[in-house]
Steps between C-alpha positions, in 0.01 A plus 500: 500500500604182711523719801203683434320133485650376816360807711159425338556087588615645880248758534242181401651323724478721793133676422223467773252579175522184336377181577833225635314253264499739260882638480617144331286516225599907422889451534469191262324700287775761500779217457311408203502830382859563595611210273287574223655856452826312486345275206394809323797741551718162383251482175556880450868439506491245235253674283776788492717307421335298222390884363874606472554209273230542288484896526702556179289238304153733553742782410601431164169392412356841617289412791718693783 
């Protein structure tokens, strides 16, 4: 996925389509984004992790 982002970032870069004052604002935007996927993949790491540990509770009690 990084490498797949950095094409998009170069191909930004490079494109004769989009405005130079323009292409800041856009990669920022996909920084942004970039670093909030790592926020939410590190959240759905935890979450596992908290589930595991309480897993066996819903269990016994019938709920899974």
């Amino acid at each position: 996925m990084e490498q797949k982002i950095k094409k998009v970032v170069d191909k930004i870069k490079k494109s004769k389509h989009i405005d130079e004052a323009d292409k800041p604002a856009i990669i920022e935007k996909i920084e942004e984004w970039k670093k909030e996927k790592a926020a939410i993949s590190e959240l759905s790491g935890k979450l596992e992790s908290w589930w595991l540990k309480v897993e066996p509770i819903f269990a016994e009690i019938g709920l899974v």
